[in-house]
C-alpha positions as CSV (number, residue, x, y, z in Angstrom):
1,X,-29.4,-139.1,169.3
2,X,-32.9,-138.4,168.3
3,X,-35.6,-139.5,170.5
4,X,-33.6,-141.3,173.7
5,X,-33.2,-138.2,176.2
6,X,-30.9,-137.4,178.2
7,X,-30.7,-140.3,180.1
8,X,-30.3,-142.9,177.2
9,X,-28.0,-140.4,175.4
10,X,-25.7,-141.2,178.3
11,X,-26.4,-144.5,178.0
12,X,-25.5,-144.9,174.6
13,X,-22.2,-142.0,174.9
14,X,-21.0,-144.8,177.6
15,X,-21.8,-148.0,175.6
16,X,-20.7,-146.8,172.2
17,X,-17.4,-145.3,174.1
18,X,-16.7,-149.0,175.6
19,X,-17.2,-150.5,172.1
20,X,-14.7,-148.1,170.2
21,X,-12.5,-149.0,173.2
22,X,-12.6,-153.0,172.5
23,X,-12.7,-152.0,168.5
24,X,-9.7,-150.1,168.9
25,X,-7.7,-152.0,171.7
26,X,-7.6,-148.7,174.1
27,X,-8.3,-149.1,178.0
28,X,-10.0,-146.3,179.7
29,X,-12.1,-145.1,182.1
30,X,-16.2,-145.1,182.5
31,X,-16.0,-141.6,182.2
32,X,-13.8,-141.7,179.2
33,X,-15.5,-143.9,177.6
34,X,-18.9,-141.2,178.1
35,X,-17.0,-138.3,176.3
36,X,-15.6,-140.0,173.6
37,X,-19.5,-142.0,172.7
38,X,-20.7,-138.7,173.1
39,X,-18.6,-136.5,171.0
40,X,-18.2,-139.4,168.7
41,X,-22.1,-139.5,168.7
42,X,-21.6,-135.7,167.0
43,X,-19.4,-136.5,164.7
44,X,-20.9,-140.0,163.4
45,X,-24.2,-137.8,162.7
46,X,-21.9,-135.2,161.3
47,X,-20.1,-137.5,159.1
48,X,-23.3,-140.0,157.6
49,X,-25.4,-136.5,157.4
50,X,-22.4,-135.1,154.9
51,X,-22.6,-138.5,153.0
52,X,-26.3,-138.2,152.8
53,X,-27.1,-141.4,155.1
54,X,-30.5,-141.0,157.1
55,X,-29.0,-141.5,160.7
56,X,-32.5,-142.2,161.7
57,X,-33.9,-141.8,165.6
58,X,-34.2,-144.7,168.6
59,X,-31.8,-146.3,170.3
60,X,-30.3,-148.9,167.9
61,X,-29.6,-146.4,165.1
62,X,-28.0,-143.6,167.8
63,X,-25.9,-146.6,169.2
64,X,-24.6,-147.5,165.4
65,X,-23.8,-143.7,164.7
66,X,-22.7,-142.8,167.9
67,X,-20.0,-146.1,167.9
68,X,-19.0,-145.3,164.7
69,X,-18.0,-142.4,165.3
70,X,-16.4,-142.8,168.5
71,X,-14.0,-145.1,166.7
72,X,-13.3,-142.4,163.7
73,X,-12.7,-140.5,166.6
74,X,-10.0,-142.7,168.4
75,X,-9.0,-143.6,165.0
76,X,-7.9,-139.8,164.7
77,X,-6.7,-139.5,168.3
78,X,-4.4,-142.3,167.7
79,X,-2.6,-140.5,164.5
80,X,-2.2,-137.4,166.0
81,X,-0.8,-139.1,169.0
82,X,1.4,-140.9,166.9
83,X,2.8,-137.9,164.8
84,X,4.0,-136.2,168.5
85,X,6.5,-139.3,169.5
């Protein structure tokens, strides 16, 4: 999240979070929704930097990375949750 501080980080953590949550049909909370925009923020930069995609810096591209990889991440959640039942 190049360029957006700390402020719009959080920003973006929460919004991406709430978009993987409609994406995915999950229901949580605000706060929720802020660690998994966040860490999915980490791991959409992780993923597109390991395929060689430029994530780029500003809001728009941060909110793209960071939502796609919030729903990787509750993709991922969501089979390991299903191996354990």
């Amino acid at each position: 999240m190049d360029g957006v501080g700390i402020i719009g980080a959080i920003i973006i953590g929460i919004l991406a979070g709430w978009i993987a949550e409609k994406v995915m049909r999950r229901n949580h909370g605000l706060l929720t929704n802020l660690i998994v925009g966040v860490v999915g923020a980490f791991l959409g930069s992780f993923v597109a930097t390991m395929l060689g995609f430029d994530t780029g810096s500003g809001v728009i591209p941060s909110l793209l990375t960071a939502t796609a990889g919030a729903i990787l991440l509750l993709f991922l959640l969501g089979l390991f949750q299903r191996r354990r039942a």
